[in-house]
Every structure is written in C-alpha cells, then in structure tokens.
The first five atom37 places (N, CA, C, CB, O) and aatype in JSON, in Angstrom:
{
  "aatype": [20, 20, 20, 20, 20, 20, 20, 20, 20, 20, 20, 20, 20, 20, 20, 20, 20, 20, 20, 20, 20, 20, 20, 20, 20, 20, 20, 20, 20, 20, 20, 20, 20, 20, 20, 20, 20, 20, 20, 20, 20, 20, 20, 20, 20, 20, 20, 20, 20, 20, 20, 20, 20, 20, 20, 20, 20, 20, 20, 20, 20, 20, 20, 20, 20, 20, 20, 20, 20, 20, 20, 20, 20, 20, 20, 20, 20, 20, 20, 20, 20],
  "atom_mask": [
    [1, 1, 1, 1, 1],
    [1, 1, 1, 1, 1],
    [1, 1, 1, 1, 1],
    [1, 1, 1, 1, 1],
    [1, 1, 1, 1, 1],
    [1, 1, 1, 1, 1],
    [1, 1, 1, 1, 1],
    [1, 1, 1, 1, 1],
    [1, 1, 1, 1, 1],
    [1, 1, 1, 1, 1],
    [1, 1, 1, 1, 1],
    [1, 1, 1, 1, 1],
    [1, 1, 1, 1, 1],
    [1, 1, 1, 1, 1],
    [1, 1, 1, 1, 1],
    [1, 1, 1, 1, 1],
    [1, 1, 1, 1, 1],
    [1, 1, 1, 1, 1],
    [1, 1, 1, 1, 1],
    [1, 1, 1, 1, 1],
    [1, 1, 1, 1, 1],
    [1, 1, 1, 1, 1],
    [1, 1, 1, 1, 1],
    [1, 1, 1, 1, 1],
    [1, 1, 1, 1, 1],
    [1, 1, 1, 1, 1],
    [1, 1, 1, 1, 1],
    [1, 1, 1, 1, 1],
    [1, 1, 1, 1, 1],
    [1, 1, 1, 1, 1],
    [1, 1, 1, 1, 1],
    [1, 1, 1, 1, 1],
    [1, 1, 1, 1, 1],
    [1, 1, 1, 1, 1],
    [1, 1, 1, 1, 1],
    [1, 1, 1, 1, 1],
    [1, 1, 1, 1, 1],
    [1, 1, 1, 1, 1],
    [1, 1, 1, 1, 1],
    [1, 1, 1, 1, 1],
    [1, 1, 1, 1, 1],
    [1, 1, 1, 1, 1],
    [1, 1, 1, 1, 1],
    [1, 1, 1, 1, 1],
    [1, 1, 1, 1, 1],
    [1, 1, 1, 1, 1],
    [1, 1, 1, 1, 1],
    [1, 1, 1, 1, 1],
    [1, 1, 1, 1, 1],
    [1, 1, 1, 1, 1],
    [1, 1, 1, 1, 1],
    [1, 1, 1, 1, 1],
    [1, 1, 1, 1, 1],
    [1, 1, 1, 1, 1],
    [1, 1, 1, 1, 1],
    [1, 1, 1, 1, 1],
    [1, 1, 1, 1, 1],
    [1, 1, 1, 1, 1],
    [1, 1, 1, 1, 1],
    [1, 1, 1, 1, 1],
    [1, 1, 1, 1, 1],
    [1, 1, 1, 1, 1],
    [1, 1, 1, 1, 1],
    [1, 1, 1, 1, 1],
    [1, 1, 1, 1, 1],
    [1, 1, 1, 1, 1],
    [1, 1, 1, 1, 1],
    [1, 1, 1, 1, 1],
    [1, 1, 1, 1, 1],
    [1, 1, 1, 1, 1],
    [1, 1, 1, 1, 1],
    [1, 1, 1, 1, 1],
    [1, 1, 1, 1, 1],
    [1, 1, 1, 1, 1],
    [1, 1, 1, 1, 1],
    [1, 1, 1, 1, 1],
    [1, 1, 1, 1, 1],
    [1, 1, 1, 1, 1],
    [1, 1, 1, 1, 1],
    [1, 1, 1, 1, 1],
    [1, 1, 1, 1, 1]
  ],
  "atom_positions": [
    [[71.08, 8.25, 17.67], [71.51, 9.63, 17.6], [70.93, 10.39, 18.8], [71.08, 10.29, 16.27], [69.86, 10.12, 19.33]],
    [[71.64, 11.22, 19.11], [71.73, 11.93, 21.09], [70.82, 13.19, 20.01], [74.18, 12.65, 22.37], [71.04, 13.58, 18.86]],
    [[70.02, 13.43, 20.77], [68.79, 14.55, 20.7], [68.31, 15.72, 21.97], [67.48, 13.63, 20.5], [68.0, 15.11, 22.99]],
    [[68.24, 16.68, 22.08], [67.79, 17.35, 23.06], [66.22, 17.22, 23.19], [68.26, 18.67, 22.89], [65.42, 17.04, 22.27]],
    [[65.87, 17.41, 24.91], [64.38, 17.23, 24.71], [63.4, 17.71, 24.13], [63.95, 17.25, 25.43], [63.75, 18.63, 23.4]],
    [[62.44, 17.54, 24.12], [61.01, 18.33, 23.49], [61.6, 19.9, 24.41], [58.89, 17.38, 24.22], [62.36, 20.01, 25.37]],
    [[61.06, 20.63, 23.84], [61.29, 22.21, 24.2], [62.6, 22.72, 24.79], [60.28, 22.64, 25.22], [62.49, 23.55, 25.69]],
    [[64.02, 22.3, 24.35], [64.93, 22.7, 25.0], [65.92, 23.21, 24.07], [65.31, 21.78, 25.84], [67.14, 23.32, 24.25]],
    [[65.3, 23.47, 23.17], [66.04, 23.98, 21.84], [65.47, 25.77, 21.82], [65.38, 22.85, 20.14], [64.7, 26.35, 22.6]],
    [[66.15, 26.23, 20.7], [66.28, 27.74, 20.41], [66.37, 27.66, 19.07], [67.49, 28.56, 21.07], [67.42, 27.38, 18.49]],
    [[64.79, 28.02, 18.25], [64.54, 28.79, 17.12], [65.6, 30.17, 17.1], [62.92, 29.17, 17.16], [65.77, 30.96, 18.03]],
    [[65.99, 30.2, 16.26], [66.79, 31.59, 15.6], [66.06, 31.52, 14.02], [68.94, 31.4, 15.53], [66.15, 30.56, 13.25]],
    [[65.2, 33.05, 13.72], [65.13, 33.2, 12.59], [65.72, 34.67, 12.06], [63.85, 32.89, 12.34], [65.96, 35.78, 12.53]],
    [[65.77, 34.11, 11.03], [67.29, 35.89, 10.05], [66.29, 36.6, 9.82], [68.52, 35.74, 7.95], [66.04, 36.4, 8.63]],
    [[65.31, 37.55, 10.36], [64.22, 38.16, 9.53], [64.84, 38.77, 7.69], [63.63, 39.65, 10.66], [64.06, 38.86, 6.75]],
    [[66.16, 39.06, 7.59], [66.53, 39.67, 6.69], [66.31, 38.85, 5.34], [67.77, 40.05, 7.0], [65.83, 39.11, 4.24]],
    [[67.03, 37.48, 6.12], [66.87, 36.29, 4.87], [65.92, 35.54, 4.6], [67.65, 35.37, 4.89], [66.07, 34.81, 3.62]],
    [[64.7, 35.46, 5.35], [63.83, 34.85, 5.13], [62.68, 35.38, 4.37], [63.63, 34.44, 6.1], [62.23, 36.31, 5.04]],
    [[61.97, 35.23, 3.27], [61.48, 35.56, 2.81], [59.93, 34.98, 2.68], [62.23, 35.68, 2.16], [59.36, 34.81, 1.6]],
    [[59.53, 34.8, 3.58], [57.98, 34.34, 3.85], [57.97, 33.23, 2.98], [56.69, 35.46, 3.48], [57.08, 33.57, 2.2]],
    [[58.45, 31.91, 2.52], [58.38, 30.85, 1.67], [56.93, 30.09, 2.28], [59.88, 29.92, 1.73], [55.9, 29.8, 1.68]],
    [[57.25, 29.92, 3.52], [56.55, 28.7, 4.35], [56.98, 27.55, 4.54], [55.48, 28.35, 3.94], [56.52, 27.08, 5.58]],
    [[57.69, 26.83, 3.99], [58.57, 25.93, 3.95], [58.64, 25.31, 5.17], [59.67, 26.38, 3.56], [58.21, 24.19, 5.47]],
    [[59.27, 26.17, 5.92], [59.65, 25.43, 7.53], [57.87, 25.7, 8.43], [61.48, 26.73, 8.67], [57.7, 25.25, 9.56]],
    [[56.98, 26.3, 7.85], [55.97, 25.98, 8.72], [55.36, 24.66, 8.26], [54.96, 27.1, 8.78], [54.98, 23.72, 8.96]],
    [[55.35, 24.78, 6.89], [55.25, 23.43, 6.2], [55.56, 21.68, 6.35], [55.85, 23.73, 5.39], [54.82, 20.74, 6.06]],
    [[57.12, 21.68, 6.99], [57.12, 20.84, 7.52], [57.32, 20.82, 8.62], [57.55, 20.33, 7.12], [57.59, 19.67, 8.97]],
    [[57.35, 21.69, 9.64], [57.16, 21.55, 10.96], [55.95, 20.3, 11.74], [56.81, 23.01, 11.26], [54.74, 20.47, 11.93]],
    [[56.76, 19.16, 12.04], [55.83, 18.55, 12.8], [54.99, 19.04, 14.22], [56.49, 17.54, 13.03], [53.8, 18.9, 14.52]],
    [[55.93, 19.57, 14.82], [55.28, 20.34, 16.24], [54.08, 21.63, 16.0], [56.73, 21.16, 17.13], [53.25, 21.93, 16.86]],
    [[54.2, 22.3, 14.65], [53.71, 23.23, 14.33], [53.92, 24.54, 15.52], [52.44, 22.76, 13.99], [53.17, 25.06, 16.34]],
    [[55.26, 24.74, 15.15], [56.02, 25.87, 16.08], [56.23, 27.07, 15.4], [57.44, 25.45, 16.58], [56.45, 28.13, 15.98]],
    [[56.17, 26.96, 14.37], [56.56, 28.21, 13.41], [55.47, 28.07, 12.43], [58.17, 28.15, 12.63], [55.12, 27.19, 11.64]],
    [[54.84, 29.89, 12.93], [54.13, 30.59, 11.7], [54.56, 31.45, 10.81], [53.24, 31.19, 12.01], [55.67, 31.97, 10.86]],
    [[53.55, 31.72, 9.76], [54.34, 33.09, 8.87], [53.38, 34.58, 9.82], [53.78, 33.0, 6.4], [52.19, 34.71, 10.14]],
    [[54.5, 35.38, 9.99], [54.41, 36.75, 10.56], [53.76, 37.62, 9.28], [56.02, 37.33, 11.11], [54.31, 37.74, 8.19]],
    [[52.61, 38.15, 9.61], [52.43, 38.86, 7.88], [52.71, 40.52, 8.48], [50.26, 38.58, 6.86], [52.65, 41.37, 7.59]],
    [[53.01, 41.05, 9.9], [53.07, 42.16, 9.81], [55.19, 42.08, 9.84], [51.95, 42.93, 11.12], [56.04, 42.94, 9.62]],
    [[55.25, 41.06, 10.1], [57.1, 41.38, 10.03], [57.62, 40.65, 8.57], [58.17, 40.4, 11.67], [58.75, 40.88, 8.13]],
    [[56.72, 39.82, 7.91], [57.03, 39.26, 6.96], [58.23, 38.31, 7.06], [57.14, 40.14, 6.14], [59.23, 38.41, 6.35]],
    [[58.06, 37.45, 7.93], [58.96, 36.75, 7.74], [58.34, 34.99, 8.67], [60.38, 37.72, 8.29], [57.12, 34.84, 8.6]],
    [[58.82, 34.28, 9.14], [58.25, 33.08, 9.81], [58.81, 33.27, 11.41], [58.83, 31.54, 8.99], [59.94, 33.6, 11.76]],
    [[58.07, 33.07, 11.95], [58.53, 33.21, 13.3], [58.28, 32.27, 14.49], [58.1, 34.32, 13.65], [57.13, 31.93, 14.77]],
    [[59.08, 31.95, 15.01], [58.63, 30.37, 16.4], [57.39, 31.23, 17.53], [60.78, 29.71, 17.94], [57.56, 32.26, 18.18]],
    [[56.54, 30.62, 17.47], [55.39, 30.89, 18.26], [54.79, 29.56, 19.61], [54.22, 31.14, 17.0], [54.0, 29.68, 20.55]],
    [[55.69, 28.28, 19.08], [55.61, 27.33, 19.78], [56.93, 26.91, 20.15], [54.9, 26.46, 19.22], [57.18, 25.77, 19.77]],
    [[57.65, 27.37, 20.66], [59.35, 26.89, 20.72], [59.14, 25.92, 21.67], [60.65, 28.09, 21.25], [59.87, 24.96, 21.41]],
    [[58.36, 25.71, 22.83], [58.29, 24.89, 23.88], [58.14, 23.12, 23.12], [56.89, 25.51, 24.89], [58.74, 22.08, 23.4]],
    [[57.11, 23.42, 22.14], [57.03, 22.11, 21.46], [57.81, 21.58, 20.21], [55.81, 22.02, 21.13], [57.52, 20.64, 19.47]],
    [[58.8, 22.38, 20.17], [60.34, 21.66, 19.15], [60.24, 20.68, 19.33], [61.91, 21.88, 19.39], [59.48, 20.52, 20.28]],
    [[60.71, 19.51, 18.82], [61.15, 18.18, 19.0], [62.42, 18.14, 18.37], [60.22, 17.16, 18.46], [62.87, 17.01, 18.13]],
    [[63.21, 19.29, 18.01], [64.7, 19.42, 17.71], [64.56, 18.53, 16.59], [65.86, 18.98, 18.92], [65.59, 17.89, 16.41]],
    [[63.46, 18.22, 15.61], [64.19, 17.64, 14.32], [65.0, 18.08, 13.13], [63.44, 17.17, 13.77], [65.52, 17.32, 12.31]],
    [[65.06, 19.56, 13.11], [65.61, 20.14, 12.46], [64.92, 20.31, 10.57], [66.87, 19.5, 12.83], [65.42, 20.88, 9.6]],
    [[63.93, 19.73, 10.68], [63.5, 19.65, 9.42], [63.01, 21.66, 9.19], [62.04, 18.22, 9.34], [63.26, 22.28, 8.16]],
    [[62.65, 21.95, 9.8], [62.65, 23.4, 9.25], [64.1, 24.45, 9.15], [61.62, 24.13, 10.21], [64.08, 25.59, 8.69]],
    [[65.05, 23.88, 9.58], [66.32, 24.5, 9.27], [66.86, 23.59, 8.23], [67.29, 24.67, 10.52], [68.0, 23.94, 7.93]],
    [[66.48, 22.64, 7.62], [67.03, 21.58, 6.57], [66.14, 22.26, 5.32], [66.63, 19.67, 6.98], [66.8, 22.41, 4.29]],
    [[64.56, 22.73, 5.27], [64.05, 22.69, 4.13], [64.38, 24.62, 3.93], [62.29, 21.9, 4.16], [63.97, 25.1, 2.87]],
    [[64.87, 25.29, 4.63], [64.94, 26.53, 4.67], [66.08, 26.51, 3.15], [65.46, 27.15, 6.33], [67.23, 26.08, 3.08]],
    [[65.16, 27.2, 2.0], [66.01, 27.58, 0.87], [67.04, 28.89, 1.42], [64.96, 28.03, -0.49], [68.18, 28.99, 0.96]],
    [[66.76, 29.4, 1.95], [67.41, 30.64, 2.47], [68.33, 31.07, 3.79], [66.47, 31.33, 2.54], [68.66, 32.2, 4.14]],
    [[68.67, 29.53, 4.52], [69.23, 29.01, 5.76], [69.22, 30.8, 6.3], [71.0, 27.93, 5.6], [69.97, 31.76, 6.17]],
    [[68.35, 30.61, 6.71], [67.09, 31.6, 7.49], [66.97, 31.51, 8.99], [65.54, 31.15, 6.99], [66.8, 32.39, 9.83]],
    [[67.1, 30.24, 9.08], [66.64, 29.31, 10.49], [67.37, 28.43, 10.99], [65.54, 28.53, 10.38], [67.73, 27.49, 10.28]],
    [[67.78, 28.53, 12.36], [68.89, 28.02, 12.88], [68.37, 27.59, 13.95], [69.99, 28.82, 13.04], [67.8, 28.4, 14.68]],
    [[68.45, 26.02, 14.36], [67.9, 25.74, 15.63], [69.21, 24.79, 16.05], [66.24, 24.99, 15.62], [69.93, 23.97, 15.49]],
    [[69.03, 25.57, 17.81], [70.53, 24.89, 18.87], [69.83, 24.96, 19.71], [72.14, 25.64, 19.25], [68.97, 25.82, 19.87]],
    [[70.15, 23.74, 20.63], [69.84, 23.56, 22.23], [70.15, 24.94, 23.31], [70.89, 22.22, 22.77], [70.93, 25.89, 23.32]],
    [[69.32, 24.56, 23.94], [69.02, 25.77, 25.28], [70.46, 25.53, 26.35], [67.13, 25.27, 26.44], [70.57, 24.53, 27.06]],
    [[71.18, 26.29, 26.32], [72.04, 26.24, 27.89], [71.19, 25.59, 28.87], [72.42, 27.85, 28.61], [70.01, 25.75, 29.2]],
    [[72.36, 24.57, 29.34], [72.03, 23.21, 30.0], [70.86, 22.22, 29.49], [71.69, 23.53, 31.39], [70.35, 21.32, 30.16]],
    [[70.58, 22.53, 28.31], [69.49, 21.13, 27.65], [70.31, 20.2, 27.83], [68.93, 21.04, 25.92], [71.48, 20.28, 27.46]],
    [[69.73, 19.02, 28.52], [70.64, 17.48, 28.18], [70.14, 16.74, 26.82], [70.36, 16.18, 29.56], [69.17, 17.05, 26.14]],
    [[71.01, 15.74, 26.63], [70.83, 15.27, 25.29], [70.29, 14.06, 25.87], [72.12, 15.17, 24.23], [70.63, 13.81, 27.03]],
    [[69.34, 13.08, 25.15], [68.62, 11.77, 25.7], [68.88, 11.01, 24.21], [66.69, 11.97, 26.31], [68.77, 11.54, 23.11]],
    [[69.22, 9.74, 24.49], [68.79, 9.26, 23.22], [68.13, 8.97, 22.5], [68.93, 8.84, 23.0], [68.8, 8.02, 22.09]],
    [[67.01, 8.95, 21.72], [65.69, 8.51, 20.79], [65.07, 9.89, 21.07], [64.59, 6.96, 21.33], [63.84, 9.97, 21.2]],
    [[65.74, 10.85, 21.15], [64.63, 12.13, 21.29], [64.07, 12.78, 22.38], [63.53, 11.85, 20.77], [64.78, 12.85, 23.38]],
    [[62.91, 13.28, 22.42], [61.86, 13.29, 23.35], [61.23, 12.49, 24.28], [61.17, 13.48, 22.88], [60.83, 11.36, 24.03]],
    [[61.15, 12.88, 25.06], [60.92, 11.96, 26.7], [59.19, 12.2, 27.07], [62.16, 12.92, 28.4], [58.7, 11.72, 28.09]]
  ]
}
C-alpha cells in the first residue's frame, strides 16, 4: 500500500466536533496530537512527525480529524523513508 512520507501529510481538526475524548492522542504513534485545554479540543502540535497512519482519524468517535497529504507529497511504498 502507496503511503505519503513521514511529515507530508495535513492534520485537519473540526474544533466544533471534537470533544476532548483523547482517543487520537491515544493512539497516535508519532505523538503529534495533544489535547488543547484552553480551546478544548485535540490539536496537531507535531504534524512534521505523521507517519500518515491514519489511526487517529480511524479511532475518532466524532470523525473530528481528517488527515490528507501535503500538495506535491509523493507517495513511496512501505511508508516512511
């Protein structure tokens, strides 16, 4: 499966819909996303170290969180380079 590189992706979070769960900081392997306690909601603080697995837009009860590749990210196969 074709993957974009380590940091070439784009966190999008819904501040509206997200409701501070933790979930996606939870399973974040890169540990890119914290919980915001003055906006209340989770927010990418490490976007550079994505590894585009998508597991925090998969465990999001509240599809909250949307992650897409960066204009001109190339795709590699096995991931991260």
């Amino acid at each position: 499966m074709a993957k974009t590189k380590k940091g070439q992706t784009k966190i999008t979070v819904y501040p509206d819909w997200c409701k501070a769960c933790g979930l996606c900081v939870a399973f974040c392997p890169g540990k890119v996303l914290e919980l915001d306690p003055v906006a209340g909601c989770a927010k990418a603080v490490r976007e550079e170290d994505c590894i585009n697995c998508g597991f925090c837009e998969l465990h999001c009860p509240d599809f909250a969180i949307v992650v897409t590749p960066k204009k001109g990210a190339t795709a590699t196969e096995g991931g991260e380079e």
